[in-house]
N, C-alpha and C positions, 0 to 999 in steps of 0.2 A: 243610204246609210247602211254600213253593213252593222247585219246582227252579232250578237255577244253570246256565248253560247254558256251554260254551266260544266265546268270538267265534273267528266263520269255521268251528264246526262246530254250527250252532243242532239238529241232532236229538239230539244226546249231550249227555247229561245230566254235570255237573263232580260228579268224587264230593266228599263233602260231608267224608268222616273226613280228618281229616291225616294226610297221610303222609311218613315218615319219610326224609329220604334219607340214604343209607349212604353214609358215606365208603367209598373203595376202602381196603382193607385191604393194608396191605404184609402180604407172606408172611413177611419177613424181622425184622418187627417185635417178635417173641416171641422168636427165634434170639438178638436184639440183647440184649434185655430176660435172657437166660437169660445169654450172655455177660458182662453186666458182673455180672449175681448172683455167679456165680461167680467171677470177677477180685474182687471187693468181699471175699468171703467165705474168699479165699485172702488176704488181705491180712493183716498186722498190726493192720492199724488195726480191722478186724473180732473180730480176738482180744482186743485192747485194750478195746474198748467189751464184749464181751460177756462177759470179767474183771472190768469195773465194773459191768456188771449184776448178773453170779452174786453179786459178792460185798455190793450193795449189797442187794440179794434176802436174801441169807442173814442177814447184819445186822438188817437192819428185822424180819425173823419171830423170830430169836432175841431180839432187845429186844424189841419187843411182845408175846410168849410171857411174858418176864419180871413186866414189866412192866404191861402190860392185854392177858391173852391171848383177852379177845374180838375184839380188831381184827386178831389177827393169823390173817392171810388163807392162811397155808402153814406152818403150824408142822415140828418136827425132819424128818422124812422126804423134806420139801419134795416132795411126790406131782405136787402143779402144776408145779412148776419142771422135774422130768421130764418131766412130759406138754408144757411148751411147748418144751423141747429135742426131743420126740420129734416134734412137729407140725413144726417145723425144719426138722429132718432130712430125716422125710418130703415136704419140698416141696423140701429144698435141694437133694437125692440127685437129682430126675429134673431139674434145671436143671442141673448141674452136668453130667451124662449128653449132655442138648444140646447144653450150650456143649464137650464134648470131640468129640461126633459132627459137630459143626461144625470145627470144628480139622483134624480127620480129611480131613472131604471138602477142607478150604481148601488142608492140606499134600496128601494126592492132585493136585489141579489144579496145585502147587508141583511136585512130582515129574516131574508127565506132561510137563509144560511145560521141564523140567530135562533131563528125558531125548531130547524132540525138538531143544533146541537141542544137546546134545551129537550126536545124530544129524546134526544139519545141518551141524556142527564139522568131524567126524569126513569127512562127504562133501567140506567143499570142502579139509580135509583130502589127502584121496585124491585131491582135484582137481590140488590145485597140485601136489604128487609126482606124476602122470603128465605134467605141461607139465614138470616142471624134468625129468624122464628124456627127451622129448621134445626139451627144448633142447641137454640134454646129448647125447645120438644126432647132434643137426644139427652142433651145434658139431665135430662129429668130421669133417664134411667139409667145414667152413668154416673158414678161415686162422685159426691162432692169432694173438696179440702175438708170440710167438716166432719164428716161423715167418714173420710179417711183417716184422721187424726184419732177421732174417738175409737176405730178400733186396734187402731198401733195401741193408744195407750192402756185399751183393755187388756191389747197382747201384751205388754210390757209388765202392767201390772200379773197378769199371768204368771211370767215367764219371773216376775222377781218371788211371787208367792211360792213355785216349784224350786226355786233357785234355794229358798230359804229352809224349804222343807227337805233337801237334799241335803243341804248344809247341815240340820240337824240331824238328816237319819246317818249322814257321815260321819260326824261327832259322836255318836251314839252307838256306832258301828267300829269309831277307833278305841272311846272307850270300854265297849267288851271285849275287841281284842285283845287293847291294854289289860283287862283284867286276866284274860285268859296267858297270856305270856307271863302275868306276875305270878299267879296261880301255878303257872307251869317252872317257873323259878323257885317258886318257895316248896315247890313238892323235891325238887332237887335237890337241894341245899337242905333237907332234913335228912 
């Protein structure tokens, strides 16, 4: 048989058997598969169908018992029909086990993550109560509204009491000059 060589490596011989390549396997792919087993088998619709089994099962071996009890493949006892519930069972039990050991670890990762955002809540929590007691502390040696209001208005009252006292020493200042202009009229006009 002559050998097969690889181009670009002429001393290595190409092996000759086929080889198989392996898909990568998801890990998660039997978890999946276990999962919807069990969501299928919690269903109704599982109950339904396998109601129309049992009872279609039991039917056809009671009439064919009746009637040509050679064909009939399970007669009264139904020994089979136990044994295929029991083979069931036996496969549904440890899929059902998975898809809740998965549940488990899903809600775990649910929890941890529940509980660190409550932590991180709780901290900026604790944050802003030290800034408002903080601002509240300042606030104690910075003017209130109140506290600003009442000395505008003392200033204002101020500033109307000078306003007023202007006003008169004004009035009082035009009329002396008034008087001294008339004065100074009537010294003329003599």
């Amino acid at each position: 048989m002559a050998e097969r060589y690889v181009a670009g490596s002429f001393d290595t011989p190409l092996d000759t058997r086929k080889r198989r390549r392996r898909k990568p396997s998801d890990p998660d792919a039997f978890g999946r598969f276990a999962e919807s087993t069990a969501r299928f088998m919690g269903s109704p619709r599982f109950i339904l169908y396998m109601t129309v089994f049992v009872v279609v099962w039991i039917t056809a071996n009671v009439t064919l018992v009746a009637f040509a009890q050679k064909y009939a493949w399970d007669p009264y006892p139904f020994i089979l029909l136990n044994l295929a519930f029991s083979t069931q069972a036996s496969y549904s039990a440890p899929l059902i086990l998975l898809a809740q050991n998965r549940q488990d670890d899903r809600d775990r990762v649910i929890a941890e993550q529940d509980r660190q955002n409550v932590e991180r809540n709780l901290a900026d929590t604790e944050y802003l109560l030290r800034e408002i007691a903080g601002l509240r502390q300042s606030l104690g040696e910075v003017a209130t509204r109140d506290f600003v209001r009442s000395e505008l208005r003392d200033a204002l009252q101020d500033l109307e009491r000078d306003s007023e006292e202007r006003i008169r020493e004004r009035d009082e200042r035009i009329a002396q000059l008034q008087d001294e202009l008339d004065s100074l009229h009537s010294s003329k006009g003599d």
